[in-house]
Each structure stands twice: as C-alpha cells, then as structure tokens.
N, CA, C and O atoms as CSV, one atom per row, in Angstrom:
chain,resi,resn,atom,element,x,y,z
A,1,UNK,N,N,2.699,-4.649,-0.599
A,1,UNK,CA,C,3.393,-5.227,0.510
A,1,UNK,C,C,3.930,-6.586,0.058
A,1,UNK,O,O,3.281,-7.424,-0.569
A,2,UNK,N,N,4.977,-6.675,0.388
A,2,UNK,CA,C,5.575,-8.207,0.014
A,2,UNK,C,C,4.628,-9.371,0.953
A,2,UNK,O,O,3.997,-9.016,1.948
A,3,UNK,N,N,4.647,-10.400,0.593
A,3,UNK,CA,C,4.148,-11.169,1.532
A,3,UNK,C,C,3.946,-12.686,1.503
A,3,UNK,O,O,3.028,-13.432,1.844
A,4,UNK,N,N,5.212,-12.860,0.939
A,4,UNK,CA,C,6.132,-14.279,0.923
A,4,UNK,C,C,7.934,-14.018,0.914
A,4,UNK,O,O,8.636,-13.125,0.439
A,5,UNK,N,N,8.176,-15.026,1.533
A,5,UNK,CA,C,9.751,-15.138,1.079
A,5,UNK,C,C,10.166,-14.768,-0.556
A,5,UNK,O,O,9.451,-14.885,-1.551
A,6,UNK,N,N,11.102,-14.444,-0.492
A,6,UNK,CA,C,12.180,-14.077,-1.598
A,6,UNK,C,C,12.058,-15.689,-2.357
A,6,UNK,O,O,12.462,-16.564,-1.591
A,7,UNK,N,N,11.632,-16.153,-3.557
A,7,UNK,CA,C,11.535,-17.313,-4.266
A,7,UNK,C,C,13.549,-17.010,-5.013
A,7,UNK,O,O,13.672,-16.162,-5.897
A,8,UNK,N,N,14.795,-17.753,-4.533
A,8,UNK,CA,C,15.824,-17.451,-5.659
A,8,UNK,C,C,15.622,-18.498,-6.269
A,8,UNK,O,O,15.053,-19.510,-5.861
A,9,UNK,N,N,16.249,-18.218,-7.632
A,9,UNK,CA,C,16.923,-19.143,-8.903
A,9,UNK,C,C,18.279,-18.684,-9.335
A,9,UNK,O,O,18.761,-17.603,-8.997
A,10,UNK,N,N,18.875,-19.577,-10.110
A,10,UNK,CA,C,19.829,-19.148,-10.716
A,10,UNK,C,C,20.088,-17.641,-11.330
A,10,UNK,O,O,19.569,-17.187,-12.350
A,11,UNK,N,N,21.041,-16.967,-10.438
A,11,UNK,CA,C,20.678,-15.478,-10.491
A,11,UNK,C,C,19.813,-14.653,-10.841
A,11,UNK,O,O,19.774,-13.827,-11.753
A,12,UNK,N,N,18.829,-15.059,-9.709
A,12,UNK,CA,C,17.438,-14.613,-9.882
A,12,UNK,C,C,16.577,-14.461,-8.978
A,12,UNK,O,O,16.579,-15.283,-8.061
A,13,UNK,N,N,15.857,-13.661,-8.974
A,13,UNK,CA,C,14.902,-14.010,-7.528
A,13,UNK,C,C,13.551,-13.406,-8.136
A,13,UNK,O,O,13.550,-12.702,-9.146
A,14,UNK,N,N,12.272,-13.791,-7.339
A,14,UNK,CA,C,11.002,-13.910,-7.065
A,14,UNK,C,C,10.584,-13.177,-6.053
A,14,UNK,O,O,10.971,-13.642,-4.981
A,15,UNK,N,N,9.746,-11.909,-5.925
A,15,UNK,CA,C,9.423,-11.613,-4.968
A,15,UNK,C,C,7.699,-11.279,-5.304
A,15,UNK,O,O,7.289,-10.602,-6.247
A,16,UNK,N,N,6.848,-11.966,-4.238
A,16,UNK,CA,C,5.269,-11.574,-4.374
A,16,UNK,C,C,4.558,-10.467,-3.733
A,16,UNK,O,O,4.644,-10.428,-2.506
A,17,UNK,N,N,4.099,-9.860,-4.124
A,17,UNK,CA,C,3.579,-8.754,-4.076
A,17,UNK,C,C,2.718,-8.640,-4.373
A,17,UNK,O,O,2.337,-8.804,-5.532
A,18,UNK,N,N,1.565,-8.063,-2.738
A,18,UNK,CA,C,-0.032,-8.124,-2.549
A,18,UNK,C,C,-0.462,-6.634,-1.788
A,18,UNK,O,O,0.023,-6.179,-0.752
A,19,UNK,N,N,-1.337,-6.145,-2.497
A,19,UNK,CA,C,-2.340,-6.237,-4.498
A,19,UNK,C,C,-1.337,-6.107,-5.282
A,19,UNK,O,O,-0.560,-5.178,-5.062
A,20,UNK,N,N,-1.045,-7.220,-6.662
A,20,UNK,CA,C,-0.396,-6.982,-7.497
A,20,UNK,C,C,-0.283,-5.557,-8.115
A,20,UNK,O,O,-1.139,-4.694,-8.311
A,21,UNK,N,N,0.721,-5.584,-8.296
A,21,UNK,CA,C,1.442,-4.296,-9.013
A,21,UNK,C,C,0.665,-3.611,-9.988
A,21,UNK,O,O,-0.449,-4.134,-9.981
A,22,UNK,N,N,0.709,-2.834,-10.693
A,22,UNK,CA,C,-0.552,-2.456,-11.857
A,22,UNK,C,C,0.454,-2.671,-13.086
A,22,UNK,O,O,-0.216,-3.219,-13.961
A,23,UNK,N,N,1.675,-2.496,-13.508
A,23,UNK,CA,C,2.319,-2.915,-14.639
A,23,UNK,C,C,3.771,-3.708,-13.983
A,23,UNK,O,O,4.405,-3.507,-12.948
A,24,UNK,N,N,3.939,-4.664,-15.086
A,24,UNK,CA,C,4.856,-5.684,-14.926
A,24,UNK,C,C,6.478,-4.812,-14.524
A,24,UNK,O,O,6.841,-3.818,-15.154
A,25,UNK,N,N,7.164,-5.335,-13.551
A,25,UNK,CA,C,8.318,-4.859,-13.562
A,25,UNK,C,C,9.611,-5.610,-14.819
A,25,UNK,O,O,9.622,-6.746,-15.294
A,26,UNK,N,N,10.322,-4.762,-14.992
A,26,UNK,CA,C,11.380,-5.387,-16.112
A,26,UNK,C,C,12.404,-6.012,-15.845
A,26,UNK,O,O,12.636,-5.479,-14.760
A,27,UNK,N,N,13.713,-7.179,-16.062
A,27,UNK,CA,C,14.496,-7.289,-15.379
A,27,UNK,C,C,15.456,-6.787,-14.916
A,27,UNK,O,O,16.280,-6.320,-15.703
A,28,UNK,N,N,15.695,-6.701,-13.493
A,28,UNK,CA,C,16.696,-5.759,-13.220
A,28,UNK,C,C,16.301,-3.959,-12.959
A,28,UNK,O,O,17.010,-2.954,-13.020
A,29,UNK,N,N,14.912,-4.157,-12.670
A,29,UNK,CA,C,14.346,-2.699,-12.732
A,29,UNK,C,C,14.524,-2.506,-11.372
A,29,UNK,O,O,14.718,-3.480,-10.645
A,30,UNK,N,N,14.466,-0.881,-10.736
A,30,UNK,CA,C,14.793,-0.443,-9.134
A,30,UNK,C,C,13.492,0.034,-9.021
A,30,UNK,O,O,12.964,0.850,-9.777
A,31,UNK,N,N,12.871,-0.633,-7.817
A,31,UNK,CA,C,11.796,-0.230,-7.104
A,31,UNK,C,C,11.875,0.473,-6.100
A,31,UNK,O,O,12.634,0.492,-5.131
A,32,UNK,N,N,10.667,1.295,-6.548
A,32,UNK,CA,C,10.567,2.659,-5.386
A,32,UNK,C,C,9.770,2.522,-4.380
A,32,UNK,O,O,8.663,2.245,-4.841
A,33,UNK,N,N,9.728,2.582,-2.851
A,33,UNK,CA,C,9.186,2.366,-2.233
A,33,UNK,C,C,8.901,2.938,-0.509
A,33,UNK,O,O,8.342,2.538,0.512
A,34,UNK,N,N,9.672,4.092,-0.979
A,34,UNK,CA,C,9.550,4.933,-0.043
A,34,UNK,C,C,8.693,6.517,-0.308
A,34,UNK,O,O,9.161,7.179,-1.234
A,35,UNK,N,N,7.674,7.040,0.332
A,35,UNK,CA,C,7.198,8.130,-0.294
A,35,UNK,C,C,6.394,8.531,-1.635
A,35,UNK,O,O,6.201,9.596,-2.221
A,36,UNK,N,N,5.947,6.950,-1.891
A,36,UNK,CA,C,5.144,6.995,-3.210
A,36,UNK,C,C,3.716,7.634,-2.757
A,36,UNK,O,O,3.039,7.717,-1.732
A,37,UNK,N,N,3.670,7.931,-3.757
A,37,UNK,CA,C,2.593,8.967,-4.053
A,37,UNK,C,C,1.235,8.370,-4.194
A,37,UNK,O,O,1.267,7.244,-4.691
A,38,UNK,N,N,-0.048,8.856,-3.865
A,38,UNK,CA,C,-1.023,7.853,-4.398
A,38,UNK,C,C,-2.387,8.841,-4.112
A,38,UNK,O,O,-2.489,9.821,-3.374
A,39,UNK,N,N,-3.257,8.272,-4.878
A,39,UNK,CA,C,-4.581,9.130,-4.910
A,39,UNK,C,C,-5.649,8.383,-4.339
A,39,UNK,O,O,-5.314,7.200,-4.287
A,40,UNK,N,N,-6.471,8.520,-4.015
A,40,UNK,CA,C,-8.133,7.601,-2.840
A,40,UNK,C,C,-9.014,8.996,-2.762
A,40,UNK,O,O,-8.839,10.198,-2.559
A,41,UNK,N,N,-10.249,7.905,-3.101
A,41,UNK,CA,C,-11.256,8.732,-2.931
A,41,UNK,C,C,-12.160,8.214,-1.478
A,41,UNK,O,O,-11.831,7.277,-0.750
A,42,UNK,N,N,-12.976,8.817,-1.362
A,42,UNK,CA,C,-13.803,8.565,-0.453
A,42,UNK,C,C,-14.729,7.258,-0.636
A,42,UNK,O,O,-15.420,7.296,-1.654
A,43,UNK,N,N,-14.888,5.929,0.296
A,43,UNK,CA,C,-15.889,4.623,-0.463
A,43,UNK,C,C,-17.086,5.273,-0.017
A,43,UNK,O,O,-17.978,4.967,-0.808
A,44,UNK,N,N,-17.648,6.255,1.153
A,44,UNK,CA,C,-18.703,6.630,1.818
A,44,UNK,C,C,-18.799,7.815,2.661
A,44,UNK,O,O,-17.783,8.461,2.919
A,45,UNK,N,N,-20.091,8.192,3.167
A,45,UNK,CA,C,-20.208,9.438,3.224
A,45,UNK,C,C,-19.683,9.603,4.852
A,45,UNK,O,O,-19.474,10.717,5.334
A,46,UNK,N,N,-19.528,8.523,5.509
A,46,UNK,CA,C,-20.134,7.628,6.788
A,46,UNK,C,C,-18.352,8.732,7.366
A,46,UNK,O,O,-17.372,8.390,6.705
A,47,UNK,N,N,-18.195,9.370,7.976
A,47,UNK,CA,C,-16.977,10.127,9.066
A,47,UNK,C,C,-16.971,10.165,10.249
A,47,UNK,O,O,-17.713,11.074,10.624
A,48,UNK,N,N,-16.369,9.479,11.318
A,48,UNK,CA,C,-16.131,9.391,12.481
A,48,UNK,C,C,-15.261,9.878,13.544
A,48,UNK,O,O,-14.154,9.363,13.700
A,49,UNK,N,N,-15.802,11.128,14.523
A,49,UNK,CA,C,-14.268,11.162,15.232
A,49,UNK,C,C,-14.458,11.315,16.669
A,49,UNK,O,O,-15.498,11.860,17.038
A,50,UNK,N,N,-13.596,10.911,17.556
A,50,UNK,CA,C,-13.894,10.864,19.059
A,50,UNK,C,C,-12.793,11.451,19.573
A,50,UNK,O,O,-11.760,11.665,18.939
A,51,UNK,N,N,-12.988,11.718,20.711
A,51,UNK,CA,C,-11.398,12.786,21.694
A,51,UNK,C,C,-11.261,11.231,22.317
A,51,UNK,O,O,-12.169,10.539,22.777
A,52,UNK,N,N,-9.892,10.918,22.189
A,52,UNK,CA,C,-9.242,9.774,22.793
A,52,UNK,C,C,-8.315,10.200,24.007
A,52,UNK,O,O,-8.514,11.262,24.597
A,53,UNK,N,N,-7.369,9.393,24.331
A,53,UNK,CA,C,-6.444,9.573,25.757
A,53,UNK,C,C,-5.505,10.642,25.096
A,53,UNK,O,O,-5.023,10.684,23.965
A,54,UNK,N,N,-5.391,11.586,26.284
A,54,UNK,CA,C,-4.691,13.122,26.580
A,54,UNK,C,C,-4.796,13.862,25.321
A,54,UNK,O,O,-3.873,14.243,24.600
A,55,UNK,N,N,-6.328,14.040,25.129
A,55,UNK,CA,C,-7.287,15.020,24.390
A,55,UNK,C,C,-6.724,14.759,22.910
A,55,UNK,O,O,-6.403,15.802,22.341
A,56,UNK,N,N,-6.549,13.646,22.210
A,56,UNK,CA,C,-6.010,13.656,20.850
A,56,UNK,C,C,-7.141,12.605,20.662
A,56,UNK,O,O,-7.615,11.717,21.370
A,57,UNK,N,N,-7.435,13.209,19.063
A,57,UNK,CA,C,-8.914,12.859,18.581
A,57,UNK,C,C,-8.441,11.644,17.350
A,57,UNK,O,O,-7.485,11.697,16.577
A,58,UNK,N,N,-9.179,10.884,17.456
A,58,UNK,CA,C,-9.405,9.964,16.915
A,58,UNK,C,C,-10.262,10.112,15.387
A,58,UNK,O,O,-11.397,10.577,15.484
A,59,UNK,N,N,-9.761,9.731,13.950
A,59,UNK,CA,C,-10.684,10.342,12.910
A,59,UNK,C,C,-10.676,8.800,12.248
A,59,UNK,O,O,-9.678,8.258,11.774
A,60,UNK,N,N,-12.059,8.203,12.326
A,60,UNK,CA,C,-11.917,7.351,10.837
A,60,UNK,C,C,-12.806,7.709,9.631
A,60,UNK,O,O,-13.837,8.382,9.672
A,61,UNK,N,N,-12.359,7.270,8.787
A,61,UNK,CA,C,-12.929,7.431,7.120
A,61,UNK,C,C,-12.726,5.509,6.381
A,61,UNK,O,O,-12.265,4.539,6.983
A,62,UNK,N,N,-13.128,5.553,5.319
A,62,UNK,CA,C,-13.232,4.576,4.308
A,62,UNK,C,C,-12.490,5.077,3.294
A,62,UNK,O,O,-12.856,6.248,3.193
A,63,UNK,N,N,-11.452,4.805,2.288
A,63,UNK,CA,C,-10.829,5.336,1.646
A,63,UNK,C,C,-10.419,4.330,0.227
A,63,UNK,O,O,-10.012,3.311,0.785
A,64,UNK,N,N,-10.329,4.117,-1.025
A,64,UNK,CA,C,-9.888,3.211,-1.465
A,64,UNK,C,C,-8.716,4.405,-3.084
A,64,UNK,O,O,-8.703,5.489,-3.665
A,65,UNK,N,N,-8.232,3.509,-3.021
A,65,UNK,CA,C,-6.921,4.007,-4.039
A,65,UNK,C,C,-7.919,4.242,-5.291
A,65,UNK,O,O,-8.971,3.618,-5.435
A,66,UNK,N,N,-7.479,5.145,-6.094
A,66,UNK,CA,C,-8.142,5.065,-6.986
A,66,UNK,C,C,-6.660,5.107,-8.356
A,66,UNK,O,O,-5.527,5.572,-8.236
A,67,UNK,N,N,-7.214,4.528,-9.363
A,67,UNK,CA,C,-6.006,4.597,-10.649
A,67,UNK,C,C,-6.488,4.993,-11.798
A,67,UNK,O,O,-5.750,5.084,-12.779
C-alpha cells in the first residue's frame, strides 16, 4: 500500500511503499497492481463464524503471506 505522498525530483519521483516490496524496482519499471496473486498460510488453528444481519455468516481466520 502506498502510504506517503509522491516524493518528485528532477524527472523523478519517490513513492513509499508499506511492507516494503521484496525486490527493488528498476527505473522506469510498470507496476502491477491489480489482481496480484499471493499465497498465506494459516498463523492458527483458532476459526470463527457467526450468522450476521439477513442470514449472511460472518467467517474470521488469521492468515499471513507467506514467500
């Protein structure tokens, strides 16, 4: 997720990005950011689910990305 302003320079810009990226982007490279793909495992065994408003159920889990 971005989560500062656009830093420009002389035809250039800065953008921060939190959790850093896992490899450096290059200059002038096109980022993908729609429909990326990603893998998570389970952090715990712990599954939760309740019937919420007009009978649609509610599910939580713990989940973390894995690489």
């Amino acid at each position: 997720m971005v989560v500062a302003d656009v830093t420009p320079s002389s035809n250039a810009a800065t953008v921060t990005i939190e959790p850093p990226l896992i490899e450096a982007l290059a200059n002038d490279e096109t980022v993908t950011y729609d429909d990326v793909p990603f893998t998570v495992y389970l952090e715990s065994s712990v599954q939760q689910y309740s019937l919420g408003i007009n009978d649609l159920y509610n599910y939580d889990f713990d989940v973390c990305e894995a690489f």
